[in-house]
N, C-alpha and C positions, 0 to 999 in steps of 0.2 A: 274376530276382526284381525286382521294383518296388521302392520305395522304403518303402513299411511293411510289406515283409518279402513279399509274394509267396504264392502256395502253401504255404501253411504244412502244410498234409495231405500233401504229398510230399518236401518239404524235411525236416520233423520236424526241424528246426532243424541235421539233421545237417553243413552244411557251415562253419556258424558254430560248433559245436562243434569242429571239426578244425583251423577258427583258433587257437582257444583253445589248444587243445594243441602247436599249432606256438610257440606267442611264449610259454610258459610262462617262457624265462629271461628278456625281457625286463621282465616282469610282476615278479619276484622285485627287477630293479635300478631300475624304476621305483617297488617299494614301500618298497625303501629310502630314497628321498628323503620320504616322506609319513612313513615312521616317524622321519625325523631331526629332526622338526619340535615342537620341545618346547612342545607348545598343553596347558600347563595351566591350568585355568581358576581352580582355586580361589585361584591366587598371582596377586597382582596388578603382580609383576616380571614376569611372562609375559604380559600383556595383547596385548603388542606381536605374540609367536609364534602368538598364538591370534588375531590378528590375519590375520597372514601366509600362516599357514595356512587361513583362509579363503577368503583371497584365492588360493591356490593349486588351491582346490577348485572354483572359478570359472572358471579359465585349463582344468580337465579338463575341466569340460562342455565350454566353447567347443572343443575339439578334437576333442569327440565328435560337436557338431552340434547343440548345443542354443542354440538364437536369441537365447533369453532368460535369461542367468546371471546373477546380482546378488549383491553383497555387503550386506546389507539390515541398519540398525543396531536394536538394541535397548536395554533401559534395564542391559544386561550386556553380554553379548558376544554379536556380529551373528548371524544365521541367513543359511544360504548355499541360495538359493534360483534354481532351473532349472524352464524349461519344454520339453518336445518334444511338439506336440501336432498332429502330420502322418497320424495314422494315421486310418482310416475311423472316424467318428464310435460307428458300432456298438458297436466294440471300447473295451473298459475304458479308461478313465483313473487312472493309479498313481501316490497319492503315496507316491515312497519316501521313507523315514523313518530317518533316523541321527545320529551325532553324530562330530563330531572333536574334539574335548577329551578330554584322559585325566587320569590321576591322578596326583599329586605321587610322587614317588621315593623317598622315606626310606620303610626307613632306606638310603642308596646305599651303606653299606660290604657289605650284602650281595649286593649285586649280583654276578654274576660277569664282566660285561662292563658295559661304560658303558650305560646305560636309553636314550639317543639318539644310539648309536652302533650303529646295529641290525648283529646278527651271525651271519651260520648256523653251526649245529651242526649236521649230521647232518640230519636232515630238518625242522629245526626254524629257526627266524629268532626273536631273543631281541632285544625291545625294550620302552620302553614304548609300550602302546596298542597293541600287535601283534594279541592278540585280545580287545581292549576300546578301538573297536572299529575301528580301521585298516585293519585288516586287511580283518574285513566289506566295510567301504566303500569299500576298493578293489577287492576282490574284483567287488561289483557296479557299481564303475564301469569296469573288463575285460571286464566281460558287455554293456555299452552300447556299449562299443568294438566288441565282437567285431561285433555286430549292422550297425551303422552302416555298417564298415568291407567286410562283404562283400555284406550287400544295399542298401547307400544310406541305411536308416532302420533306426525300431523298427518290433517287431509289434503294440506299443500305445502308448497315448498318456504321456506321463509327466509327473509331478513330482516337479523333486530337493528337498528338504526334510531339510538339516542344520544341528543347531546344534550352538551352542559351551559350553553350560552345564549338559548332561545332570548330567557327575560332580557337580555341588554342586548336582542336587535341581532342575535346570528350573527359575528362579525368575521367567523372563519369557516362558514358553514359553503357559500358561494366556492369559494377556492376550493374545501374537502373533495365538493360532489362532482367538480370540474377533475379533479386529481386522479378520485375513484367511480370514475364510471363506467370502468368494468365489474369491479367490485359490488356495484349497488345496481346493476343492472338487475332489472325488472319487470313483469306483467303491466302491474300497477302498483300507487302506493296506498296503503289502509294506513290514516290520520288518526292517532285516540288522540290529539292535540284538538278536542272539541266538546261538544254539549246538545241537550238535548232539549226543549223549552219545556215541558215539564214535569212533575214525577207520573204523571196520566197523558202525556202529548210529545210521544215519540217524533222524533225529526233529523233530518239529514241536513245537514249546511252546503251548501251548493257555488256561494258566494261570500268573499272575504275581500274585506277593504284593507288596501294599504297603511302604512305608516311611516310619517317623516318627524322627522324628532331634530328639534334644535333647543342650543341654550344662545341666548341674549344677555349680552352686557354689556352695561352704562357706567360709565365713569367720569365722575366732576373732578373734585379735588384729588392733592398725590394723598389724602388721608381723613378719615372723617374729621369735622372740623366742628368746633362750641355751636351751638344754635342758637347763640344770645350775642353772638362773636359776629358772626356768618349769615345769620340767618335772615333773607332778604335780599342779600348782596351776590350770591353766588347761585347755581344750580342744582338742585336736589337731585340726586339722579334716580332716589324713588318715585319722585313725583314726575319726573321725566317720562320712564319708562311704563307707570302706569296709564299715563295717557297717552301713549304710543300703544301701549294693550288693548285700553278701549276702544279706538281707534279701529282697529281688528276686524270687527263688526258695523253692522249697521243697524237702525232702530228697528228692521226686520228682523235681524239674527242670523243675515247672512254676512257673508265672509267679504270682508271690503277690498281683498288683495286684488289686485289690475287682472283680467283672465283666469281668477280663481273657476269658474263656472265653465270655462269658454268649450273645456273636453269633455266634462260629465255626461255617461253614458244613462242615455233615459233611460227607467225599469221596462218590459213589455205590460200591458196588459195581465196578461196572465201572470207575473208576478205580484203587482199590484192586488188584484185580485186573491192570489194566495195568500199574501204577508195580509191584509184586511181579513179573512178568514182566521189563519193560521198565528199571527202576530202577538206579541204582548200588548194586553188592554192598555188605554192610562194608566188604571188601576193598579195594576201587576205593575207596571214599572214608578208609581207612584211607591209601593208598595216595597218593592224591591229596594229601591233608592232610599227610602225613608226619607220621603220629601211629601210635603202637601200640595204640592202645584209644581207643574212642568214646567220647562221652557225650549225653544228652539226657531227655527227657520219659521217663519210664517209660511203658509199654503202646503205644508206637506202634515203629514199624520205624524205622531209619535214614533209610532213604529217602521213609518219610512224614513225618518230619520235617523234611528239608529242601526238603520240596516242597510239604504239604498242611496244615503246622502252624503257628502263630505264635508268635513267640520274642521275646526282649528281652536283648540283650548288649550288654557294655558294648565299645566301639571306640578309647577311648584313657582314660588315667588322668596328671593331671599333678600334682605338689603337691611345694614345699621345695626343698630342694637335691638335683641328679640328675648335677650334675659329677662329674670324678676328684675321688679321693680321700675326706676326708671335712669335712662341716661339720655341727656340731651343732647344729641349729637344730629351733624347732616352727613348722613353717610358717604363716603367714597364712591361706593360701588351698588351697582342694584344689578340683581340677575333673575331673569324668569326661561324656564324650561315650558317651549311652544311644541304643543304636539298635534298632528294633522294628519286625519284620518283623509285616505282617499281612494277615491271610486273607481271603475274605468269609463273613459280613458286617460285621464288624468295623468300629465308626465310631469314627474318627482320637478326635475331641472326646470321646467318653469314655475314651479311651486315656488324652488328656491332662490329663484332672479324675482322672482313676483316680491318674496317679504323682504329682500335687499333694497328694491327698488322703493319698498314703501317707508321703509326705515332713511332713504337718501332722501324722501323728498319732506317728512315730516321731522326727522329728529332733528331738534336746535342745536345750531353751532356751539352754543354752553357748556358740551357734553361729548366726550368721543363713544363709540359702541363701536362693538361687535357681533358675526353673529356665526356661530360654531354649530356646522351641522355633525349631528351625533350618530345620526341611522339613516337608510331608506329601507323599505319593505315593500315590494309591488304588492299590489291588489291581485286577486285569483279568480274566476272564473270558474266551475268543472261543469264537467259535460252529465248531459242529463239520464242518457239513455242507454249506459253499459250496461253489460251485463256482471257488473262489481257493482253499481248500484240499485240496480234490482234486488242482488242477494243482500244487500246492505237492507230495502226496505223489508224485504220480506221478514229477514232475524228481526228484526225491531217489533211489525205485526205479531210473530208468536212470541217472542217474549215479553210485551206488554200486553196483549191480549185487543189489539186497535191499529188501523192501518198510522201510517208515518206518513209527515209529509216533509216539501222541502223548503229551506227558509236562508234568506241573506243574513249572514255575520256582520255585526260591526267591528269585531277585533279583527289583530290582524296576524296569518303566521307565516313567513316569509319563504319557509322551503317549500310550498305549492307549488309556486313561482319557477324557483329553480329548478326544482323536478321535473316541470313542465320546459324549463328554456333547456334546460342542461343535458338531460337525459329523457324530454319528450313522453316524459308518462303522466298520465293524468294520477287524480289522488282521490281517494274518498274517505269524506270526515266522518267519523262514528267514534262518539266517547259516549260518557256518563254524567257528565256536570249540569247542575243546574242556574238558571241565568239568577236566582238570588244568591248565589255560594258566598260571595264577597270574596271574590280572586281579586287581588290586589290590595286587598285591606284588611285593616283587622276583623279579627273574628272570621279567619276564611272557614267551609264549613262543607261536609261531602255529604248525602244523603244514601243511608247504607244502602236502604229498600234498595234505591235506584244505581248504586254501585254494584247490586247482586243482580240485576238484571242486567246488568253493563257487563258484568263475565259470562250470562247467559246468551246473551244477543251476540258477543265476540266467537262463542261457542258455535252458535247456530252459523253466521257469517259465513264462517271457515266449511261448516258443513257444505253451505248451498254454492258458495261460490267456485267449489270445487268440482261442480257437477257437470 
């Protein structure tokens, strides 16, 4: 083989796959060190590990053979940027696209092992950021190895592109790619920022909902006040704001906000169809959830809810005293953190005139509030019929040994978007995760089997889409 991979029509990537499969356990003790690495972004005691950890994704390129690695600062936390660009001009150019920042740990009593003391269980590796998304992005950097290491190079050209502030909403990542777009200029972009539904049902995500993220506060008195004093006379501002919550909704379980609905892009047919095929059962998300009984929008399915509908829940609630024991107080302040996923076409700016407007015409004069929008994240769209996602299904079919299909996300990742507005390239999502991992809470959790099939399928990818 030459140095950007050789024969690819005779090889079929087959001998770099066979690497793969020989060095599986050192893959396992190399990813323990990336998952001990506590890069959370939102705490700003961690700055220094979200630092480190950068610099640590720096030192994997240069081992893999890429010329150009850089710890690149931001007006947050740096982007860890690579080049490998040896391969015959013809062939693709790939920005990959990821993040290493994960998510704060509380509550950590329920953890069942330490969150950055990664630990197997059974066919499982339990850390935080295992698969959100560490995991992915080691995954595909054992697939860069695998390549390098037995034919000299890649089979195409590359860009490594990770940051560190995905979990709190990309706040400098819009400005970076407007900055550097020459620099990240591209074919198209390969996503490991994804998942797959499950360790037997290979899938490609085609569809991603947005995210608007607000915090809310209510405030009565200048300070909590006796409840044996107060209480009767004045305004709770917990009891306030939690019936402005429920409010929210209607006895359907839709969204009561004024033209919440009015843009929502209906599914076709053929999606419908697919996600009812293709979809999580009740079951499975019963299951997953660790819930006995569902709830949501009436007239839609489970699984078109989490995939094809837009929602608004609340994500944390704070107000008064929450120690042991007890203290009698009416609190000052009550604050809840609103988050709302959404669809296309749905525009963010009437979202957030919509729950201003509803807070001016419900909330009591008793009470002043505010309401602090934290993030937007547009919803994505990709296209169906490249030929990046072809080679995408095809790796997926020989390495789980069953065609793939394709299925709407409910989360949400914001650089689609920009890729798509900034620099006009589509993306294609292909990780490793599975939808019971528990990203975002305790006990997150990566499924090896299906992480080792996630450097093989990354392997093959590169083969076919190079062709």
């Amino acid at each position: 083989m030459s140095p950007t991979g050789g024969n690819l029509q005779t090889t079929n990537g087959g001998s770099v796959v066979e690497y793969v499969k020989q060095n599986n356990d050192r893959y396992v003790a190399e990813l323990k060190d990336y998952l001990s690495m506590p890069s959370i972004s939102t705490l700003q005691e961690y700055k220094a590990e979200v630092e480190r950890t950068a610099r640590w994704l720096v030192s994997q390129l240069e081992q893999i053979g890429f010329e150009k690695a850089e710890v690149i600062p931001t007006g947050g936390h740096p982007i860890v940027f690579g080049e490998w660009l040896k391969a015959p001009s013809s062939r693709p150019t790939i920005l990959v696209y990821g993040h290493y920042d994960v998510q704060p740990t509380d509550p950590v009593s329920e953890w069942s092992t330490p969150p950055f003391t990664p630990t197997i269980k059974g066919d499982e590796i339990y850390a935080r950021g295992a698969a959100d998304m560490k995991g992915e992005g080691h995954a595909l950097l054992k697939s860069l190895e695998a390549w390098t290491t037995e034919t000299g190079g890649l089979p195409v050209n590359m860009k490594f592109f990770f940051e560190g502030e995905e979990e709190i909403g990309s706040p400098h990542l819009d400005a970076f790619i407007e900055k550097n777009r020459e620099k990240l200029s591209c074919t198209f972009c390969l996503n490991a920022d994804s998942n797959i539904s499950g360790p037997d049902r290979p899938s490609i995500v085609i569809g991603l909902r947005g995210l608007s993220y607000f915090e809310i506060w209510v405030r009565g008195a200048e300070s909590d006040l006796h409840s044996g004093s107060f209480g009767g006379a004045v305004a709770n501002p917990a009891i306030v704001l939690s019936k402005l919550i429920a409010g929210l909704h209607d006895k359907d379980g839709r969204v009561a906000l004024k033209g919440f609905y009015d843009k929502v892009r209906k599914p076709t047919r053929e999606e419908k169809d697919e996600l009812a095929r293709n979809g999580p059962s009740d079951e499975e998300l019963m299951k997953s959830a660790g819930v006995t009984q569902l709830y949501g929008e009436r007239g839609f399915t489970s699984a078109e809810r989490v995939g094809m509908r837009p929602t608004l829940d609340v994500s944390g609630m704070l107000s008064g005293f929450t120690g042991e024991g007890q203290k009698t107080v009416i609190p000052a302040v009550a604050m809840a953190k609103i988050s709302m996923r959404t669809v296309p076409y749905q525009d963010a700016e009437q979202l957030d005139s919509s729950l201003r407007e509803y807070f001016k015409r419900n909330a009591p004069t008793t009470v002043k509030w505010e309401i602090k929008r934290i993030s937007v994240s547009p919803y994505a769209i990709m296209e169906r019929n490249t030929p990046e996602l072809k080679a995408a299904s095809r790796a997926l079919e020989e390495s789980y040994g069953r065609p793939s299909f394709f299925k709407l996300e409910g989360g949400s990742v914001p650089v689609v978007a920009m890729l798509k507005n900034r620099l006009g390239v589509n993306s294609i999502m292909l990780g490793c995760g599975l939808p019971d991992a528990h990203i975002h809470a305790p006990n997150e959790r990566l499924h090896l089997p299906t992480y080792f099939r996630g450097i093989e399928t990354y392997v093959r990818f590169f083969d076919f889409v190079s062709r």
